[in-house]
C-alpha positions as a Python dict, from the first residue, in 0.01 Angstrom:
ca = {
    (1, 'X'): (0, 0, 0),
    (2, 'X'): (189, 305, 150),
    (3, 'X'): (496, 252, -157),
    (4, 'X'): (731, 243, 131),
    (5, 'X'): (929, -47, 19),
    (6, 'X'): (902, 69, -312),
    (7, 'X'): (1121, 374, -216),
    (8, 'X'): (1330, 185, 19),
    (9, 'X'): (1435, -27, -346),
    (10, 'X'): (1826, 127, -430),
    (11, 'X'): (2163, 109, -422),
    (12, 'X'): (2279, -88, -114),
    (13, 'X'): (2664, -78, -170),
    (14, 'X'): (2911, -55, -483),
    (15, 'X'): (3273, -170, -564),
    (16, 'X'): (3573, 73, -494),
    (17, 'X'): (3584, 164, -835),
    (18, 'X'): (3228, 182, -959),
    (19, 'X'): (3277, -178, -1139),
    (20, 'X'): (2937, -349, -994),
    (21, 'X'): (2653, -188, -699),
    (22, 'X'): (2454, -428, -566),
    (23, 'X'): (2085, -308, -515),
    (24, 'X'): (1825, -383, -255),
    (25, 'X'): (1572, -317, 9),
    (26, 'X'): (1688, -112, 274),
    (27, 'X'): (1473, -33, 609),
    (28, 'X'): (1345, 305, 626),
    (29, 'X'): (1183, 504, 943),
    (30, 'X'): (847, 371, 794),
    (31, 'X'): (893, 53, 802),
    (32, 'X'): (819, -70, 1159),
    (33, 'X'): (949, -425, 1041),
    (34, 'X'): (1204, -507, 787),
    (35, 'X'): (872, -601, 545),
    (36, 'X'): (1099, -780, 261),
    (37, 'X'): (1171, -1050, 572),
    (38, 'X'): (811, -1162, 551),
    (39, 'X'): (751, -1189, 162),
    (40, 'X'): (1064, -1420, 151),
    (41, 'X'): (1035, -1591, 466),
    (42, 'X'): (642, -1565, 537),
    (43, 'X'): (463, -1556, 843),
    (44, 'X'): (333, -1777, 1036),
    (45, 'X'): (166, -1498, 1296),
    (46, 'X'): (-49, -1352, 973),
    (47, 'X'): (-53, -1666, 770),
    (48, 'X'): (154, -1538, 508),
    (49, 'X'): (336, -1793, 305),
    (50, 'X'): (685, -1761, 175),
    (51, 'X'): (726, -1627, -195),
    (52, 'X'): (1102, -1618, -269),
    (53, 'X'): (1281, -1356, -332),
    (54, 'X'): (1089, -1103, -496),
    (55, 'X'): (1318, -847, -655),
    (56, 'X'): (1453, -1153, -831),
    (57, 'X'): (1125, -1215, -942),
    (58, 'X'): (1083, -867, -1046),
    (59, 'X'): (1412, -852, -1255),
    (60, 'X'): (1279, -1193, -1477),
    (61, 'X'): (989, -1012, -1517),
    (62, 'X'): (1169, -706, -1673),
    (63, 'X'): (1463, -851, -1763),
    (64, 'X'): (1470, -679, -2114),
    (65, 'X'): (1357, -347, -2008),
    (66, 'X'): (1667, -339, -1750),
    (67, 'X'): (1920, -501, -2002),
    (68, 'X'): (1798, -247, -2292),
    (69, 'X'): (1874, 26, -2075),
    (70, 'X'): (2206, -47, -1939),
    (71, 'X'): (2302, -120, -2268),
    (72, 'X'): (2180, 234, -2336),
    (73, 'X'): (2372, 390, -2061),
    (74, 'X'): (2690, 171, -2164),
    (75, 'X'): (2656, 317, -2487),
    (76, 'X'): (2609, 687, -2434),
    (77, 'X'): (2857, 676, -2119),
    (78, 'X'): (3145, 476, -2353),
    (79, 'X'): (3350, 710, -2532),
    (80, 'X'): (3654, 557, -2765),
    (81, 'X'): (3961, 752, -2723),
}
C-alpha cells in the first residue's frame, strides 16, 4: 500500500562487462521485514498463503511490453561500424 517494494524493484547486480544484470527486490529502511519473503513463502502468523515468485509472475504478464523495449534499446544503442 505504501509502494515501498515497488521502489525497492532494481538492479541487484550485473556482469563485469555489462553482458546481463540481474534485477530484484532489495530491502529498504522501510521495510521492517524483507516483505517479498512472505508473498513467496507465506505466513503462517497472518495466514498468508504462498504465491510463488511474483516478479516472475509479473514478467509473463508483460512479457511483450519488456521484450519490445529491449529490443528498442538494442536497436537505438547498436551502431554498425
Amino acid at each position: 500500500q505504501s509502494g515501498a517494494m515497488k521502489r525497492a524493484i532494481g538492479q541487484i547486480s550485473k556482469g563485469s562487462k555489462g553482458g546481463w544484470i540481474k534485477v530484484g527486490v532489495k530491502k529498504t529502511d522501510q521495510m521492517k521485514a524483507f516483505y517479498p519473503a512472505f508473498l513467496f513463502y507465506g505466513s503462517r502468523k497472518t495466514g498468508l498463503r504462498p504465491r510463488g515468485n511474483f516478479i516472475t509472475a509479473a514478467l509473463k504478464n508483460k512479457r511483450e511490453v519488456v521484450r519490445d523495449n529491449i529490443r528498442a534499446a538494442l536497436k537505438s544503442s547498436l551502431v554498425p561500424r
